[in-house]
PDB file of N, CA, C and O in Angstrom:
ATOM      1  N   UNK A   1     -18.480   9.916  14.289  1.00  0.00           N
ATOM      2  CA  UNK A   1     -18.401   9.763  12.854  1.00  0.00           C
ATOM      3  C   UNK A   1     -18.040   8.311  12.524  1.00  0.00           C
ATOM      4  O   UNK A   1     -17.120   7.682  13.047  1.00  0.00           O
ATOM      5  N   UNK A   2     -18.913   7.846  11.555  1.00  0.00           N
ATOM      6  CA  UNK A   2     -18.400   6.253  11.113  1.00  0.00           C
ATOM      7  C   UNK A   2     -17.259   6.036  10.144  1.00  0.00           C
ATOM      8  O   UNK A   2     -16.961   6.847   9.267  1.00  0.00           O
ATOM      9  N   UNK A   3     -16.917   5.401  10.265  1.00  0.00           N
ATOM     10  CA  UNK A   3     -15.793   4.911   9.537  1.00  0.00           C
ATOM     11  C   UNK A   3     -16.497   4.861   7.548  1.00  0.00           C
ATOM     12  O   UNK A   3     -17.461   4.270   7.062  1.00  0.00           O
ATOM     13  N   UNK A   4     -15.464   5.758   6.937  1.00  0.00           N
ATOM     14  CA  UNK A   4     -16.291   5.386   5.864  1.00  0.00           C
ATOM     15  C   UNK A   4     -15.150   4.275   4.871  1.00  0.00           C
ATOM     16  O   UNK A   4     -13.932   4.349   4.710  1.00  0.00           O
ATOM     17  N   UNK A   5     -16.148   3.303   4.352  1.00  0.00           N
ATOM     18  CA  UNK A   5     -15.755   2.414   3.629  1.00  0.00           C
ATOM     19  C   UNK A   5     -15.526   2.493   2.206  1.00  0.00           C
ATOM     20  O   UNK A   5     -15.309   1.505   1.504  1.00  0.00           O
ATOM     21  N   UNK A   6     -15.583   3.835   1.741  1.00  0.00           N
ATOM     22  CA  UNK A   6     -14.746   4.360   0.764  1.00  0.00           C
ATOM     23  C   UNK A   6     -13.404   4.204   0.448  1.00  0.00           C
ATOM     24  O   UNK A   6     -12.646   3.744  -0.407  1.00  0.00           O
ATOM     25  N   UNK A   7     -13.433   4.651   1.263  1.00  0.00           N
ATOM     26  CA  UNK A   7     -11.757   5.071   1.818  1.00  0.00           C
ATOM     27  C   UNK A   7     -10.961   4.231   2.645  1.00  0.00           C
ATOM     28  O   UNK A   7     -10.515   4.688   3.697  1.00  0.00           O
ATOM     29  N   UNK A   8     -10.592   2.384   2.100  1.00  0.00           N
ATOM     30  CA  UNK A   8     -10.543   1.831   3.284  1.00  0.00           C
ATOM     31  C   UNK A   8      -8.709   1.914   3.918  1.00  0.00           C
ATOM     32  O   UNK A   8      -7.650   2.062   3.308  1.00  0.00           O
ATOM     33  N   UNK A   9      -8.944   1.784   4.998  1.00  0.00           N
ATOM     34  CA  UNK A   9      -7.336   1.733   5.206  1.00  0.00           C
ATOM     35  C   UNK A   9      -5.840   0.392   4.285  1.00  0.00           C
ATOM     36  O   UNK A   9      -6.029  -0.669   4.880  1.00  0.00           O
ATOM     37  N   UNK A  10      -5.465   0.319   3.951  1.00  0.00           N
ATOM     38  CA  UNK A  10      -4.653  -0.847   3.185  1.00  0.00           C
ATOM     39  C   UNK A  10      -3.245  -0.874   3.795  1.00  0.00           C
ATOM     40  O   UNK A  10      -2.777  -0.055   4.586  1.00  0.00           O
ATOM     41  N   UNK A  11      -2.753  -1.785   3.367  1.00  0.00           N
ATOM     42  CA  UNK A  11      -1.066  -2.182   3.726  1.00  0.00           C
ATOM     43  C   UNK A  11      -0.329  -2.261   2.520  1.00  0.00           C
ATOM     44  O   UNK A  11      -0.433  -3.278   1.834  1.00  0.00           O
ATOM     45  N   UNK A  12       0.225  -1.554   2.254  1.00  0.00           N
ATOM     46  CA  UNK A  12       1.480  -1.808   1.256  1.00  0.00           C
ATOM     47  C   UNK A  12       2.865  -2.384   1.652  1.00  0.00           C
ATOM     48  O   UNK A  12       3.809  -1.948   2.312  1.00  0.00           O
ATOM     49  N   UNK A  13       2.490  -4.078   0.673  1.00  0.00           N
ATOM     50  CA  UNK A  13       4.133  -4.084   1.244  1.00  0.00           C
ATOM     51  C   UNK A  13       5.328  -4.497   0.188  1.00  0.00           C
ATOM     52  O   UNK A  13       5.047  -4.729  -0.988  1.00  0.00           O
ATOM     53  N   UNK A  14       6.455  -4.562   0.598  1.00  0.00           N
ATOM     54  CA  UNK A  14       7.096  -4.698  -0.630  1.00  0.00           C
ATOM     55  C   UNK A  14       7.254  -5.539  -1.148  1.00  0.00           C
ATOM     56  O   UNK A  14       7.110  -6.649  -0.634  1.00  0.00           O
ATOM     57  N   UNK A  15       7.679  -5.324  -2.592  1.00  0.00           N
ATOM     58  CA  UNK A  15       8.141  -6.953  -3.574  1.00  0.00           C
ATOM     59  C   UNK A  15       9.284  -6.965  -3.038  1.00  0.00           C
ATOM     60  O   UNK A  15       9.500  -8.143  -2.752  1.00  0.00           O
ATOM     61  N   UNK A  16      10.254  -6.257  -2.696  1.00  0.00           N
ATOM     62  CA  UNK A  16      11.716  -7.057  -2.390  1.00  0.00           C
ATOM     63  C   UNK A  16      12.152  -8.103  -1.521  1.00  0.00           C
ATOM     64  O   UNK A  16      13.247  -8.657  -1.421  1.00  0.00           O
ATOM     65  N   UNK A  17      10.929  -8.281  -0.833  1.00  0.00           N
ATOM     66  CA  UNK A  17      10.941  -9.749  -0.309  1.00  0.00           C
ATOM     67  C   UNK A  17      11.278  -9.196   1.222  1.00  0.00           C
ATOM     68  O   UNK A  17      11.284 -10.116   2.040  1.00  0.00           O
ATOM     69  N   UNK A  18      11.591  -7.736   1.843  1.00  0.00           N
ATOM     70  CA  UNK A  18      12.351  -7.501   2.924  1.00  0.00           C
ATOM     71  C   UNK A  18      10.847  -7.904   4.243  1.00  0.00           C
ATOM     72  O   UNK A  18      11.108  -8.602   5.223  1.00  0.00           O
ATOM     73  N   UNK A  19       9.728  -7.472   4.072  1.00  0.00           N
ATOM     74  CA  UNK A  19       8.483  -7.579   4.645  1.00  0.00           C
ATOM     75  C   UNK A  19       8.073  -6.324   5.311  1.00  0.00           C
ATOM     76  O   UNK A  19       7.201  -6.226   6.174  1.00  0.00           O
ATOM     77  N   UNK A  20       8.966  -5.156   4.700  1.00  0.00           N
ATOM     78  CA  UNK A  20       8.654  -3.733   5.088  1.00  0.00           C
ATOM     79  C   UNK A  20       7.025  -3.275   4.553  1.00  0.00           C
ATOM     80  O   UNK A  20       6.785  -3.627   3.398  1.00  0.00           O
ATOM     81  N   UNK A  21       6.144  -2.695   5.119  1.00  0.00           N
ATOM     82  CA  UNK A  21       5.025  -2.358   4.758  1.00  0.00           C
ATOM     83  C   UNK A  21       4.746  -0.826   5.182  1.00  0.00           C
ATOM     84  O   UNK A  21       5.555  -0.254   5.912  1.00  0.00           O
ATOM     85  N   UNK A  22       3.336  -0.029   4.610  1.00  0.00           N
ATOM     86  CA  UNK A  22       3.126   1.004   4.759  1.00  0.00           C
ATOM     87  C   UNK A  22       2.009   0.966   4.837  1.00  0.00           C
ATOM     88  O   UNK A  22       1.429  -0.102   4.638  1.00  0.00           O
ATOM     89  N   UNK A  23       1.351   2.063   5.137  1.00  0.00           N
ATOM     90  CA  UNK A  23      -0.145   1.568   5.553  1.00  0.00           C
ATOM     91  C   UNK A  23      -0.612   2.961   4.856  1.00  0.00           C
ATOM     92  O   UNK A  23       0.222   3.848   4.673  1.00  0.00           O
ATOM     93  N   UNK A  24      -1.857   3.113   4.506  1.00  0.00           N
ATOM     94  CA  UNK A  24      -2.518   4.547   3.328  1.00  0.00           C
ATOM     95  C   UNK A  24      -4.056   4.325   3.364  1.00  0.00           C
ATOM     96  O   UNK A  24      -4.575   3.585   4.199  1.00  0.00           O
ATOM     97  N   UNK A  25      -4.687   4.931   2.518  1.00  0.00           N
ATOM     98  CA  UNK A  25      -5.702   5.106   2.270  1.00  0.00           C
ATOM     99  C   UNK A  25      -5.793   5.080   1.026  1.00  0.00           C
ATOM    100  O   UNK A  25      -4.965   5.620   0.292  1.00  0.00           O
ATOM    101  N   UNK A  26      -7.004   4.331   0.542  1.00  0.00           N
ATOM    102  CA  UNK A  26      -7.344   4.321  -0.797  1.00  0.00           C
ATOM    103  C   UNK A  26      -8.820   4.516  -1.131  1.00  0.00           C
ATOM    104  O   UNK A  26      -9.572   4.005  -0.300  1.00  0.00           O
ATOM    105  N   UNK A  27      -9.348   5.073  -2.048  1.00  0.00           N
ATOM    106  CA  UNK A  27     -10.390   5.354  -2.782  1.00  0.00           C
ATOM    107  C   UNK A  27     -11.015   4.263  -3.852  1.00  0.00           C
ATOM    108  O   UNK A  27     -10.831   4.130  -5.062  1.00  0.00           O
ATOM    109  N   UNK A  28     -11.800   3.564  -2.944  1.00  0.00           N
ATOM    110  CA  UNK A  28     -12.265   2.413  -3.815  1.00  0.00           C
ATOM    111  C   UNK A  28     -13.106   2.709  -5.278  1.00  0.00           C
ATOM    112  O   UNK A  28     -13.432   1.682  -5.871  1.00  0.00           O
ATOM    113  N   UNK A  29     -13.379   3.627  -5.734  1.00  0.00           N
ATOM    114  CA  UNK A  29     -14.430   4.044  -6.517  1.00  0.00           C
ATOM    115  C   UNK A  29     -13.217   4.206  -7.479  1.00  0.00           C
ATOM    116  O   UNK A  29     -13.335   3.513  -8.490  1.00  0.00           O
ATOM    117  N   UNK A  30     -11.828   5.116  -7.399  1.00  0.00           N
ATOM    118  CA  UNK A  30     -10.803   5.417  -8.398  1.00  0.00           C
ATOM    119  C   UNK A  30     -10.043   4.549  -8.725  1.00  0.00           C
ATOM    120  O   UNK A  30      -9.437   4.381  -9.783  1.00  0.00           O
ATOM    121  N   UNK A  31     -10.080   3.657  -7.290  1.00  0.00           N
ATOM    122  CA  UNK A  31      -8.443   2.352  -7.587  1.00  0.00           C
ATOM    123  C   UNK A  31      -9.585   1.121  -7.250  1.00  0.00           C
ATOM    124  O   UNK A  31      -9.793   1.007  -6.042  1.00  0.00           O
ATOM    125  N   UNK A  32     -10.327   0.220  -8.086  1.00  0.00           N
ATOM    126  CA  UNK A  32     -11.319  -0.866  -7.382  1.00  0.00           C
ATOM    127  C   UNK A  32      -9.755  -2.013  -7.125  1.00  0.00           C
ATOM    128  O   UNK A  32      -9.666  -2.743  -6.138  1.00  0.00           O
ATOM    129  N   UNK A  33      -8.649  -1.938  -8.238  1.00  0.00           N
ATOM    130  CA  UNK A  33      -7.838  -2.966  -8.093  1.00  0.00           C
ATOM    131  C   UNK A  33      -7.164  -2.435  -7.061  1.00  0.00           C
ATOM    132  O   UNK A  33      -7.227  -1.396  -6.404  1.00  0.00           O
ATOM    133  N   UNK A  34      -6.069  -4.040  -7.094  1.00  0.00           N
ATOM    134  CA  UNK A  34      -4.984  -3.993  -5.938  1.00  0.00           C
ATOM    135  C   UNK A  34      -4.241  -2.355  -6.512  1.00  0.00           C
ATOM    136  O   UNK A  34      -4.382  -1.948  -7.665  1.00  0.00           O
ATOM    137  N   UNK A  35      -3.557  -1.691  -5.554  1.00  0.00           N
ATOM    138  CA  UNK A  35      -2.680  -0.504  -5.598  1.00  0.00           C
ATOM    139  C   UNK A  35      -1.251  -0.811  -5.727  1.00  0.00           C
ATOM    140  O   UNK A  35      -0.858  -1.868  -5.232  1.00  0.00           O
ATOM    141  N   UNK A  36      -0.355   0.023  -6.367  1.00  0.00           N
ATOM    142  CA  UNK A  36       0.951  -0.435  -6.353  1.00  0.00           C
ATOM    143  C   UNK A  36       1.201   0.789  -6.505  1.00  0.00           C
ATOM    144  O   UNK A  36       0.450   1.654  -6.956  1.00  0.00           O
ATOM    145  N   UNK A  37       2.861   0.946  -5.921  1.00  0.00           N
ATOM    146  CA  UNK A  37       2.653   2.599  -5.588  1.00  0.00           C
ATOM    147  C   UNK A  37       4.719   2.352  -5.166  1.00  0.00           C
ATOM    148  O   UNK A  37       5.152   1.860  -4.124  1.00  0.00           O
ATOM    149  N   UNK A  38       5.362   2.746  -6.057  1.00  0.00           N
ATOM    150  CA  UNK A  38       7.238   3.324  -5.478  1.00  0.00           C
ATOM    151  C   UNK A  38       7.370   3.904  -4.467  1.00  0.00           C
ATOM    152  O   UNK A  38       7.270   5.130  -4.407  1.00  0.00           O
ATOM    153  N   UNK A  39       7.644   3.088  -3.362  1.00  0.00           N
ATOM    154  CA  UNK A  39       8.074   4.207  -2.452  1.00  0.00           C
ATOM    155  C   UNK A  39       9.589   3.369  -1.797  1.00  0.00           C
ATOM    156  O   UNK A  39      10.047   2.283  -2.153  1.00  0.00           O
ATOM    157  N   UNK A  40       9.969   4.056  -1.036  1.00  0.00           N
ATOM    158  CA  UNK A  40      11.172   3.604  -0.399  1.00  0.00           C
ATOM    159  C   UNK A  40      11.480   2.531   0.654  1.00  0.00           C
ATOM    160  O   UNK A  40      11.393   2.860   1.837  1.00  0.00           O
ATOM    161  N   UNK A  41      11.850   1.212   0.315  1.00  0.00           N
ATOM    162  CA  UNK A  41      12.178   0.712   0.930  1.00  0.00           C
ATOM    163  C   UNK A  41      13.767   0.818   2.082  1.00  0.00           C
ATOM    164  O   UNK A  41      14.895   0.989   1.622  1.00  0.00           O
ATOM    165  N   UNK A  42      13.511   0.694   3.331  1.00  0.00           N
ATOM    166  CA  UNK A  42      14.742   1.232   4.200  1.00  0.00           C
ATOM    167  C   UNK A  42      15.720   0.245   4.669  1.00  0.00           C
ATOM    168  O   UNK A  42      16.754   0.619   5.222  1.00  0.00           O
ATOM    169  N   UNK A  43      15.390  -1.276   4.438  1.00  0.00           N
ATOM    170  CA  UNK A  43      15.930  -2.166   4.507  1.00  0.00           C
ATOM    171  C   UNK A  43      17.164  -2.726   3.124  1.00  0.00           C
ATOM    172  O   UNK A  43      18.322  -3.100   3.307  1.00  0.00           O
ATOM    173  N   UNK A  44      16.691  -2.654   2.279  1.00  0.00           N
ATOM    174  CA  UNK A  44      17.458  -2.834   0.747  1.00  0.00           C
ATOM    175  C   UNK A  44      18.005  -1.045   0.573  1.00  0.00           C
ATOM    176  O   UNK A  44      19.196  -0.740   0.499  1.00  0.00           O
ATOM    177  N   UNK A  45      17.109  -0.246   0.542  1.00  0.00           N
ATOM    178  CA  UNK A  45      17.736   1.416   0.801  1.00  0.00           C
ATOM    179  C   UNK A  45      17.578   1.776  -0.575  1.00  0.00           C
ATOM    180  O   UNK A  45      18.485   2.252  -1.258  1.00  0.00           O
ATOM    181  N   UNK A  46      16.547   1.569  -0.930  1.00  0.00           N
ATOM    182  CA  UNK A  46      15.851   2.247  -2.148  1.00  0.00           C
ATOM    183  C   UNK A  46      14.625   2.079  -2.833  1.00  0.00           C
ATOM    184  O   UNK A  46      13.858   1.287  -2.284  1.00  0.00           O
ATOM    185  N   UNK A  47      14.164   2.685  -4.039  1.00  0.00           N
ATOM    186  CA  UNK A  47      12.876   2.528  -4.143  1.00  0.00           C
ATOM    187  C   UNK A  47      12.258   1.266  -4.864  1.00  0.00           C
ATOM    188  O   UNK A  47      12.574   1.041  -6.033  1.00  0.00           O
ATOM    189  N   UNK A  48      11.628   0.672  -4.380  1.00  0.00           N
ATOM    190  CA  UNK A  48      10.740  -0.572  -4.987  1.00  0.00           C
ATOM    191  C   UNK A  48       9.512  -0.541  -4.938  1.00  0.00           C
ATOM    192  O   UNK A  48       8.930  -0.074  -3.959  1.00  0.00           O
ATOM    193  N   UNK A  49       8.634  -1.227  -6.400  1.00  0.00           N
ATOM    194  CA  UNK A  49       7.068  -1.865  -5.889  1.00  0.00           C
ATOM    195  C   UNK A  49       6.471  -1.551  -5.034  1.00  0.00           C
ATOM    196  O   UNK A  49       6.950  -0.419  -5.101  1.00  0.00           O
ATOM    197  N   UNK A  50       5.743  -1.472  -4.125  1.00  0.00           N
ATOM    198  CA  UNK A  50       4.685  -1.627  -3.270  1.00  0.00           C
ATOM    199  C   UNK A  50       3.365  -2.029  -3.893  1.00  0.00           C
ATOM    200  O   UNK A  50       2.889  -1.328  -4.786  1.00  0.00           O
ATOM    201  N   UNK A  51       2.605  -3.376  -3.370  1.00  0.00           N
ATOM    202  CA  UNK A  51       1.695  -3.601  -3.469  1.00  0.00           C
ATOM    203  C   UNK A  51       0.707  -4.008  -2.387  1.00  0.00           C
ATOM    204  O   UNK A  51       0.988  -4.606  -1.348  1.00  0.00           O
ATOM    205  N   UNK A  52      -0.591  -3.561  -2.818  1.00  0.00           N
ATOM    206  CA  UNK A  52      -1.306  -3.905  -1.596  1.00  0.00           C
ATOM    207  C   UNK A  52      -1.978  -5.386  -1.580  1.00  0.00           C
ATOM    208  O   UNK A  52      -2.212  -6.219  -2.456  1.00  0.00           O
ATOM    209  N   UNK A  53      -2.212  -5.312   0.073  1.00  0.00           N
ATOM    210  CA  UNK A  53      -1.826  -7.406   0.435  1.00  0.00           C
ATOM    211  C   UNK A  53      -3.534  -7.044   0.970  1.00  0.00           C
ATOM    212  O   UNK A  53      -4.114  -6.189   1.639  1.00  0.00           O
ATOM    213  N   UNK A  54      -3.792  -8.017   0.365  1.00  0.00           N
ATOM    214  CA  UNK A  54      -5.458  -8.429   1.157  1.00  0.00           C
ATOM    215  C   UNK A  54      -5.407  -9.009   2.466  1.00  0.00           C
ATOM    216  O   UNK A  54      -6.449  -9.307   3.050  1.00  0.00           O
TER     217      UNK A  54
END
């Protein structure tokens, strides 16, 4: 099965400056922009930003 380019893999990482990242899937057709998405940072120890890094 090929990899579909829909759906490409991304990195989310945080604004708090710590350089914690997450990695997801996104749906280029629903989100064409960058993604930003709250989730938990474990370094600062709470929730911040996430944006995705080209």
């Amino acid at each position: 099965m090929a990899r579909n380019e829909l759906r490409p893999v991304v990195k989310l990482r945080s604004t708090a400056g710590t350089g914690h990242t997450y990695v997801t899937r996104k749906n280029r057709r629903n989100d064409p922009d960058r993604l930003t998405l709250r989730k938990y940072d474990p370094v600062v120890r709470r929730h911040v930003p996430y944006r995705e890094e080209r």
